[in-house]
C-alpha positions, 0 to 999 in steps of 0.5 A: 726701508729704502723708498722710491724718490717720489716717496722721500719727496712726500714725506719730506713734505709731510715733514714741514707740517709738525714736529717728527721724532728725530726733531726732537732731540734738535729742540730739546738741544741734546742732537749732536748734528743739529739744533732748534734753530735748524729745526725751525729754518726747515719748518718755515721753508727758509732752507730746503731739506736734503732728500739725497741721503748719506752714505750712512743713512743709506746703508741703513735704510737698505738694511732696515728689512734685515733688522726687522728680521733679526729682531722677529728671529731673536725676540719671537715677536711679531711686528706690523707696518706703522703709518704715517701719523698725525696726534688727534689732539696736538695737531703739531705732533706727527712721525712715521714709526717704523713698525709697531710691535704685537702685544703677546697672549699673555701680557704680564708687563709692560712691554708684553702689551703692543709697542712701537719699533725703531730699526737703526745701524751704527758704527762701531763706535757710537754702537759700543757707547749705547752698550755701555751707556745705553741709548743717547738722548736724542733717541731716547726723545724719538722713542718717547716722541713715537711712543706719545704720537701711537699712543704706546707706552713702550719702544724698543731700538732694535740696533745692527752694528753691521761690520761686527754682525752684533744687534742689541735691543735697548728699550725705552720704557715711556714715564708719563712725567717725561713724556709731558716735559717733551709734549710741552717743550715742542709745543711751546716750540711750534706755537711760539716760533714756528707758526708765528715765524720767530726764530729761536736762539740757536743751541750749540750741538754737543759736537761744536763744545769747547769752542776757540773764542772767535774774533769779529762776527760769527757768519750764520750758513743755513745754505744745503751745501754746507750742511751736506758739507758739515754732515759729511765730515762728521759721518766721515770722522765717525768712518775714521774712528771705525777704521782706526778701531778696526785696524787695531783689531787687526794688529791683535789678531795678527798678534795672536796668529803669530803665536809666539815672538820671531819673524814671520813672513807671507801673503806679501808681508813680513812681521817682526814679533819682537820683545823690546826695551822701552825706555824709562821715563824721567821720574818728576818726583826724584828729579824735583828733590834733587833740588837741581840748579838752573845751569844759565844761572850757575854760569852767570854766578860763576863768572861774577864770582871769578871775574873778581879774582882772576880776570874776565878773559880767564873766568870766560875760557874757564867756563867755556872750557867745564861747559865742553867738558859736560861738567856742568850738566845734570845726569838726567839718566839718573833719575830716569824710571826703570825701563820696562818690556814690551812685545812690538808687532812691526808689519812691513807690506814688501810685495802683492804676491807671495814671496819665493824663497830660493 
């Protein structure tokens, strides 16, 4: 939901008292934008939190009431505000769901009886890994962080891809054994680092893994500026990828209009639908049984070997003369792989208007 300034204000405040579902994932070192070590430097007001959200986060604020929406049209589910929320007895544990979901009359399983409600937009990329590999870690933590802190044992993400207007619906069924992993691993977090001020070693986010070695000293940056920085060249790598995938969703419909191979032209563009050859690349195997000679090493054994019967002026010109003539090189085509076909889809963008033809 998108919050006036004086709201955000507050609740980052809040956000300094206890542990938050979206800090958890930082502290168990599985959030790909974040670790421990950040979590603990805004806890202790060592650096001051961003309250300007990204384009990204601001897009889904604004659509949160529209998720709620297409969550209660398509589940038949009714939803109710959440508020903000401190545990009773781990005083450290606080969050601010964004709804809760209504038990059914007739509860026959778990997610029948009363549940926690999380709205979230992604790309399209992050969007197609949860529906092939479910939801990331980081938010499966939030989810079970929420489901302790309301008391629940069920949460369900209800997730927008907004370009493509799909919504999935993954739900985080609570397993006590877990959820007491994650109660103990934060609270040893807030109990052993942030009220006594002892900074945790910081974990590398997932993003940051296989790193160049580094020469001399590694300069820590916990100033705003560069963490605005850093989470804007991620958000826009995550832009990049999208657009990438788009563009070429673009090309195969493009294919598919044409309909069939040729030239077509219009709206400014012209297209070449073509089928054409595509050369066969060099076949490793066949060539390595070829037993083919190192030709350097061929000259120079031919020049010590001619040198002892007619001279080395004429041995020279000799080799000079067969290097000319190509003798001497190995005919790679040969051992090339057949060529193979393909259809090749070329776009040339030639004017802004339609073209006339005379």
């Amino acid at each position: 939901m998108h919050t006036p300034k004086s709201s955000r204000a507050e609740f980052h405040r809040r956000r300094l008292t206890g542990i938050g579902g979206s800090d958890v994932g930082a502290i168990v070192g599985v959030d790909p934008y974040r670790n421990a070590l950040d979590v603990y430097l805004e806890k202790t007001g060592e650096v001051e939190p961003d309250e300007a959200p990204t384009p990204v986060q601001e897009r889904g604020r604004f659509l949160e009431p529209v998720i709620r929406q297409l969550y209660k049209l398509r589940s038949g589910r009714r939803l109710q505000p959440a508020r903000f929320r401190r545990h009773p007895e781990h005083k450290w544990m606080i969050g601010h769901p964004d709804s809760l979901v209504m038990a059914r009359d007739d509860v026959k399983e778990v997610t029948d009886e009363r549940g926690v409600f999380e709205a979230k937009t992604m790309m399209r990329g992050v969007f197609k890994k949860v529906v092939d590999r479910g939801l990331p870690e980081h938010n499966q933590l939030q989810g079970i962080h929420y489901g302790t802190l309301c008391k629940h044992r069920w949460v369900t993400f209800a997730v927008l891809q907004p370009d493509s207007w799909q919504f999935v619906t993954p739900t985080v069924v609570i397993e006590p054994a877990i959820q007491q992993q994650v109660v103990e691993v934060c609270e040893h977090f807030w109990y052993n680092h942030v009220v006594p001020q002892q900074p945790p070693k910081p974990r590398d986010p997932e993003w940051t893994i296989d790193l160049p070695e580094v020469e001399g000293e590694v300069e820590p940056r916990t100033d705003p500026s560069w963490r605005a920085i850093i989470e804007k060249l991620q958000d826009m790598k995550a832009l990049k990828q999208e657009a990438d995938e788009l563009y070429e969703e673009a090309r195969q419909a493009l294919r598919d209009e044409c309909g069939h191979l040729g030239q077509f032209e219009g709206a400014g563009a012209r297209v070449y639908f073509k089928e054409r050859e595509r050369q066969g690349a060099i076949d490793p195997k066949r060539l390595l049984g070829a037993g083919l000679l190192d030709p350097l090493r061929v000259q120079a054994w031919l020049m010590q070997l001619l040198q002892t019967w007619m001279g080395e002026d004429q041995a020279v010109a000799l080799i000079q003369a067969d290097v000319r003539a190509g003798e001497l090189r190995a005919d790679l085509e040969a051992f090339r792989k057949n060529p193979s076909r393909y259809k090749d889809l070329r776009v040339y963008h030639i004017s802004d208007q339609e073209p006339t033809h005379g």
